[in-house]
C-alpha positions as CSV (number, residue, x, y, z in Angstrom):
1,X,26.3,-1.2,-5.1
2,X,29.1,-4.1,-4.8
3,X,29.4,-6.0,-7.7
4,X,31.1,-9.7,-7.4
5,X,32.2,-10.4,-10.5
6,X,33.2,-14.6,-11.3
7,X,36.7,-15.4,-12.7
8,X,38.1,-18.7,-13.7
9,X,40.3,-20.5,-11.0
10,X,43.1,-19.2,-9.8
11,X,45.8,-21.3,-11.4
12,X,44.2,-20.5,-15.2
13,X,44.2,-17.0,-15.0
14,X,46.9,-15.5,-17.3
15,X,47.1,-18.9,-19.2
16,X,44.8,-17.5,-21.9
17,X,41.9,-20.2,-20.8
18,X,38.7,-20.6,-23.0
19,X,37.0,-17.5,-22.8
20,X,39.0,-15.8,-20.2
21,X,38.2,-12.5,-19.2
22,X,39.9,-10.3,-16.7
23,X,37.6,-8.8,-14.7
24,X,39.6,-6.7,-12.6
25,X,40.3,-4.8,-16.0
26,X,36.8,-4.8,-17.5
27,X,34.8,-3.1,-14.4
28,X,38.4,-0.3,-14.0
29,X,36.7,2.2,-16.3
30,X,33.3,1.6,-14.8
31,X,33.3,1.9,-10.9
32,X,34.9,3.5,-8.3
33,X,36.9,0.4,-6.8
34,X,38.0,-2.7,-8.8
35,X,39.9,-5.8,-7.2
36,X,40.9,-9.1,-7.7
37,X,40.8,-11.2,-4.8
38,X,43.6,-13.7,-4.8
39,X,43.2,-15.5,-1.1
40,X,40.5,-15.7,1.3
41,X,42.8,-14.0,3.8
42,X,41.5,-10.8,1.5
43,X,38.3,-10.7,1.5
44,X,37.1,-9.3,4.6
45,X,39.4,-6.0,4.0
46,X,38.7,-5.5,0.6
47,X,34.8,-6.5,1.1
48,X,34.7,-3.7,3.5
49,X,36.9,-1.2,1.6
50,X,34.9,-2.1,-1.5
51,X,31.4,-1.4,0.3
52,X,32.9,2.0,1.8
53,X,34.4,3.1,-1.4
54,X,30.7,2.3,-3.1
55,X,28.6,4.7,-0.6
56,X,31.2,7.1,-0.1
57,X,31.3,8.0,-3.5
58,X,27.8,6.8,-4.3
59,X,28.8,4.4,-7.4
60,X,29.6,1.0,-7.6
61,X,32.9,-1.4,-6.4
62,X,33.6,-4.6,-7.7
63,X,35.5,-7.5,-6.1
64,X,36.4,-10.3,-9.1
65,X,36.4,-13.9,-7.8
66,X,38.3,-16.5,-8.9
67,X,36.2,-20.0,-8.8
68,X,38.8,-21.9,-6.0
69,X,39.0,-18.7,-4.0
70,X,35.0,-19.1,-3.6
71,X,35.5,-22.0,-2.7
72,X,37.9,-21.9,0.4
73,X,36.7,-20.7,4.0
74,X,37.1,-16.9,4.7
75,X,39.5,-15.3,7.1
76,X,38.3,-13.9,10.5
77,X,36.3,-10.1,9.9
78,X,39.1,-7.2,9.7
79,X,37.6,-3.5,11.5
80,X,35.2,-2.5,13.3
81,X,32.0,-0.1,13.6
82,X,29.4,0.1,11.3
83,X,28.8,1.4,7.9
84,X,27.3,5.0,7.3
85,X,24.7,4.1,5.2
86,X,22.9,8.0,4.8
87,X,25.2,10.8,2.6
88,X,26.7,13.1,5.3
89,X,25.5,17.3,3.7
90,X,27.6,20.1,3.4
91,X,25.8,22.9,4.8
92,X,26.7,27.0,5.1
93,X,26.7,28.0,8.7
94,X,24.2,29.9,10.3
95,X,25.1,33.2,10.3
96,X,25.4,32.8,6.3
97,X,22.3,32.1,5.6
98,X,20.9,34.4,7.6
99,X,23.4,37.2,5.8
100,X,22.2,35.9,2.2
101,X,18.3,35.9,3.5
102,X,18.3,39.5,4.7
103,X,20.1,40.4,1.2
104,X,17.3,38.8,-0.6
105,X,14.5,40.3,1.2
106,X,16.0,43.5,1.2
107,X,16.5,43.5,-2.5
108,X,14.0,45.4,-4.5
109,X,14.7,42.6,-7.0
110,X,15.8,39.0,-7.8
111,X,16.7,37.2,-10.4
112,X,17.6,33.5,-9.8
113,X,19.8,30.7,-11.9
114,X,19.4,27.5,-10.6
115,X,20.6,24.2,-11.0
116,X,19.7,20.6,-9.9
117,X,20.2,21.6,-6.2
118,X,17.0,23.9,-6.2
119,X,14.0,22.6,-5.1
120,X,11.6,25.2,-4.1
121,X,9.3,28.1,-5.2
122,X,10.1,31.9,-5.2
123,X,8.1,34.7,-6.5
124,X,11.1,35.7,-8.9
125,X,12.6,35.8,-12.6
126,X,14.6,32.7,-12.7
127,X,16.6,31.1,-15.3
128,X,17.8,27.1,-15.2
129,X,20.2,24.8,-15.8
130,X,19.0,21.6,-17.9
131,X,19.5,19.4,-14.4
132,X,17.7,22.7,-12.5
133,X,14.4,22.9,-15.1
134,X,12.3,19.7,-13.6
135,X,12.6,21.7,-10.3
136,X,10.9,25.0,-11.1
């Protein structure tokens, strides 16, 4: 998600203005990437950092935006190619799985724990973490 948070104008920030709030500070604790953009000339970069930092890490990004900064015509597009927008998966290689599926069915027993990554059914003993139980 990419939040765009409003700000007062550029020249009142830091002056204590009626009901000033940084919000470059405020949103820190709460996303993955906070700025505050203080020219046009920014905006493309940190637009496009800001949106790759968000589904990289699968969080929000804010960008805070002074009024007069709104107001006053963008820069030309920094970069190129276009955003991932599926979650790449980290996957064992073949020869693992294969490995850890002979082990299994050569086992005269198994006993599973299992946590939110499990989503299937085995005819076994299995024990859960609380993010695993909806799954079994």
């Amino acid at each position: 998600m990419l939040a765009l948070a409003s700000h007062i104008t550029s020249e009142q920030i830091g002056t204590g203005f009626f009901q000033e709030t940084p919000p470059e500070r405020l949103f820190l604790e709460c996303s993955h990437f906070c700025e505050l953009v203080s020219q046009p000339a920014q905006l493309p970069r940190l637009a496009r950092i800001a949106i790759q930092t968000a589904l990289g890490r699968g969080g929000v990004a804010v960008l805070a935006l002074p009024g007069d900064v709104l107001h006053q015509p963008a820069a030309h597009p920094t970069g190129q190619g276009a955003l991932a927008l599926r979650r790449g998966a980290v996957v064992p290689c073949d020869e693992r799985v294969q490995a850890l599926a002979e082990r299994l069915n050569n086992a005269e027993s198994v006993t599973l724990f299992c946590g939110a990554g499990v989503a299937g059914k085995l005819n076994s003993p299995i024990g859960h973490s609380l993010r695993g139980k909806k799954w079994i």
